[in-house]
N, C-alpha and C positions, 0 to 999 in steps of 0.2 A: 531460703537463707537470705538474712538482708544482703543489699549491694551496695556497697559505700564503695566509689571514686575517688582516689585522691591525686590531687595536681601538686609539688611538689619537689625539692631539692634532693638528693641525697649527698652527703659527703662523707669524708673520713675524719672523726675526731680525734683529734692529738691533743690528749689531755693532762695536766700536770699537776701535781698539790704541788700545794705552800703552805708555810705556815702561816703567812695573809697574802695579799693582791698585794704585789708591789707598784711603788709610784714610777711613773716617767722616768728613765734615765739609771733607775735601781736595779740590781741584779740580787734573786735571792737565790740560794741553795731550792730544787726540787725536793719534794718527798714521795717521789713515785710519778710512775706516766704509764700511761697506758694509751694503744690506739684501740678507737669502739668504730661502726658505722654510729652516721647521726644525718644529720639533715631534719629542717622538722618536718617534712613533707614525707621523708621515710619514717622517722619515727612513729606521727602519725597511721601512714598504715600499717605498721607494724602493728601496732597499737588497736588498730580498729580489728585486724585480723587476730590477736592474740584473745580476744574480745570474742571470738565466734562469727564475724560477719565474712561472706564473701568482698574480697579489694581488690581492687584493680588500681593500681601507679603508672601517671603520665610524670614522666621525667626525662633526664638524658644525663649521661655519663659518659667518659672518659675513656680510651682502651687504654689499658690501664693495671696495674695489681691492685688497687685503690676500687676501680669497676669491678671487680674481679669478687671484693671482697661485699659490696653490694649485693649480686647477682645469687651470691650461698644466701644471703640473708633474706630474701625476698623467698628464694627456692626453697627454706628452710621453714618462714611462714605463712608458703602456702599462695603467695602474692602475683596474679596475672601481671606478669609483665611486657604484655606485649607493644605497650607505647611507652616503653624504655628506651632509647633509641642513642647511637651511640657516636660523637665525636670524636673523630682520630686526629684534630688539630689542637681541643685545648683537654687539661686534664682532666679528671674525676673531683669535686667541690672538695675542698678543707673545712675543716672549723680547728682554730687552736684555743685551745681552752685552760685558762688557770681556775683552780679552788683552793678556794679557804679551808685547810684542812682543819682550822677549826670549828669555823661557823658553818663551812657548807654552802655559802657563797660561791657564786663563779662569776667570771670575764670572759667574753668571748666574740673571736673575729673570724667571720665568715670570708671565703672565696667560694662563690658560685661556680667556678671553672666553668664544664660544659654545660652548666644550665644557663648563662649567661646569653649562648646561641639559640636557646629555645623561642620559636618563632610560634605565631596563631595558626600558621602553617603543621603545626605537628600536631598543635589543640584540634584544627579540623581535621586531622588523619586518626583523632580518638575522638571524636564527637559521637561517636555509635555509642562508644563505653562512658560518656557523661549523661548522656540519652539513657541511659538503662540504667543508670545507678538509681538509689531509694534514697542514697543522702550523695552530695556532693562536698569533698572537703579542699577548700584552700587556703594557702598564707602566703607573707610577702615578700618571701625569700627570692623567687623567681619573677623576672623583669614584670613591673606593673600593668601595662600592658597585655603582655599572655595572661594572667590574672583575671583581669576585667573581660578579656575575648573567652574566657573559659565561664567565668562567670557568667553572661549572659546566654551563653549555651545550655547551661542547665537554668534557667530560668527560665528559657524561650520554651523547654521542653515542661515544666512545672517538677523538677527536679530541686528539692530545699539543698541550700547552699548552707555550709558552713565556712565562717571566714574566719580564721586567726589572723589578726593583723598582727604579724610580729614577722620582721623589726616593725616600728612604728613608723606608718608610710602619713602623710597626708591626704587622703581618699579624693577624691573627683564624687561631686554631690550628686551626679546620676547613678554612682554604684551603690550608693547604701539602701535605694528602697529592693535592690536585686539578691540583699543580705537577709536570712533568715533567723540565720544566728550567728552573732559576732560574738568574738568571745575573747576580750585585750585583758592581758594583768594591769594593773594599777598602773606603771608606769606609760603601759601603750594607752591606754582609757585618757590618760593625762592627755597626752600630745595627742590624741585627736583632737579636744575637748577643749584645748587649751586652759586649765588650772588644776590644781593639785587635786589629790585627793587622799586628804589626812584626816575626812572623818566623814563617820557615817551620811551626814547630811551632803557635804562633798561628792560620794560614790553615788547616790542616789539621784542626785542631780547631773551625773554628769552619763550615765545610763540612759534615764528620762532626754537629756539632749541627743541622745546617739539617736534613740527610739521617734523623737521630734524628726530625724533628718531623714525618715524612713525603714531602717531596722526592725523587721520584727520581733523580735525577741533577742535581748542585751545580756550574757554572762560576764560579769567582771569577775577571775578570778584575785582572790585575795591571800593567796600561800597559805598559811596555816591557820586562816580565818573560815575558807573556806569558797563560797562564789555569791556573790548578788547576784540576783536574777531578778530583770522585769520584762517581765513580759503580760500579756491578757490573759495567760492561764494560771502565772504565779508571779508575784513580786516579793522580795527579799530575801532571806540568808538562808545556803544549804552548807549548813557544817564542816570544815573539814575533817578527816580522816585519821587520826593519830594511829600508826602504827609503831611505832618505835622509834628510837634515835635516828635523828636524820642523817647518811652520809653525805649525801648531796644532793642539790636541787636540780642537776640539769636533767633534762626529761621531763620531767613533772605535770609542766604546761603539753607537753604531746601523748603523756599519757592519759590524762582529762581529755585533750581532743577527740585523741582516737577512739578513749572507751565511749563519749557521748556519742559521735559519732554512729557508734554500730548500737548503743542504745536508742537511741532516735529511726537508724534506720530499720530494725525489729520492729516499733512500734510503739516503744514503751513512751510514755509521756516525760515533758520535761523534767518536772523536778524529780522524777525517778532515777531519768538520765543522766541528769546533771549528780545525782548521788550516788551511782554507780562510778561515775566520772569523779569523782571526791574520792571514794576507794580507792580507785586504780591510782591517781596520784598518790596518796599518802602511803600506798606501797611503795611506789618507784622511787621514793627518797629516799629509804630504807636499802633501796637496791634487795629488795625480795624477789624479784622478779627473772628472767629470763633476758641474754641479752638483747637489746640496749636496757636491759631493766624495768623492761617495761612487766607486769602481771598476765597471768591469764585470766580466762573469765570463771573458773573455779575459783582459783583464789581471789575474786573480786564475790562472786558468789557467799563464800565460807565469811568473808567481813564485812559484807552488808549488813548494816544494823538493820535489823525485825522493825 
């Protein structure tokens, strides 16, 4: 069975519609809330585990009702958690979330809580489980540092890294030749890159510069366009996924991670991966899925285009 790693947040989403994002200082009427787990780090393996792959999550949480509700979600997909590890001083991470109940837009503000305390001290108390993994996944929700100390652990072992840079960090230029495969949306691609990218010639150049700084292999995803990809075995566009009306975007970006992910760590080649990772997003908008909404690997199976 593949072994995909993930380093990672978890929190508790507190999520609310609007009928748009309100400005500073405005107050709208809600139109529903709901609390989900989230973090993209859980998501993630969630993700990679709904996928078919064996996951192992290095995290830390809260004691907590918020931990609590973590802990069924991991149990439920199957997910080693034994570099879970738990602070009794700060709580279990938040994210509070607005959407656009019409467009499918969202806002959103993160608290790390107990991942905040996660030291390279806990990375080396899981360095057996980064060691053993076929793919290693992280992002940059949890302090940059632990990041980069996680990172180079599986590198040191020849374990392919996966990196979401999201939020949009500004990287240190000895981590990106330790990057396998980066994988920023548009806006994060921008703020590494420094310039826009509103058109095809834009995203290709600004891939090509990630790839300059050492990167192996560059996924920009582009929402409903799909992902640019350059790499030495494929450069340019894999399709997005249409499956239906979109209810919301949030997920989306971790359902692509985690489905490449465990497609990578199987074996299968990039742009196979990256269009199994196309599927699984353009479900999870849909909210087809299982929660966080994320698909299984049947139903990414059953929508694979031939």
């Amino acid at each position: 069975m593949a072994n995909v790693c993930v380093l990672g947040l978890f929190c508790v989403d507190l999520i609310t519609r609007t009928e748009r994002l309100p400005g500073w200082g405005e107050s709208l009427r809600g139109q529903g809330f709901s609390l989900k787990p989230g973090g993209k780090g859980a998501n993630q393996a969630v993700a990679a585990a709904y996928q078919g792959a064996a996951v192992s999550f290095i995290s830390r949480l809260g004691d907590d009702a918020f931990a609590a509700m973590g802990k069924a979600l991991f149990a439920q997909a199957g997910i080693d958690t034994t570099h879970v590890t738990t602070d009794k001083a700060l709580p279990t991470g938040t994210a509070t979330i607005l959407v656009d109940a019409n467009k499918g837009d969202n806002a959103i503000v993160v608290d790390t809580g107990a991942c905040r305390e996660i030291t390279n001290q806990h990375i080396d108390d899981a360095a057996a489980c980064i060691q053993a993994a076929d793919i290693f996944v992280c992002q940059l929700e949890l302090p940059l540092p632990v990041c980069e100390h996680a990172i180079a652990i599986a590198k040191a072992h020849h374990v392919p890294v996966v990196l979401n840079p999201a939020p949009a960090l500004e990287l240190p230029a000895p981590l990106y030749p330790m990057i396998d495969y980066l994988t920023p949306n548009e806006s994060e691609a921008a703020a590494l890159v420094g310039h826009a990218l509103e058109t095809d010639t834009q995203i290709a150049a600004a891939a090509a510069t990630l790839r300059q700084r050492g990167v192996t292999s560059v996924l920009i995803t582009l929402g409903e366009r799909g992902v640019y990809i350059d790499s030495d075995a494929f450069q340019g566009i894999i399709p997005a996924f249409n499956a239906g009306p979109v209810v919301d975007t949030i997920g989306a970006g971790d359902a692509f991670n985690g489905a490449l992910a465990a497609a990578l760590a199987a074996g299968q080649s990039l742009p196979n991966g990256a269009r199994r990772a196309c599927v699984a997003a353009g479900l999870s908008v849909t909210k087809a899925g299982a929660a966080p909404s994320l698909p299984s690997k049947e139903m990414v199976d059953r929508h694979l285009p031939s």
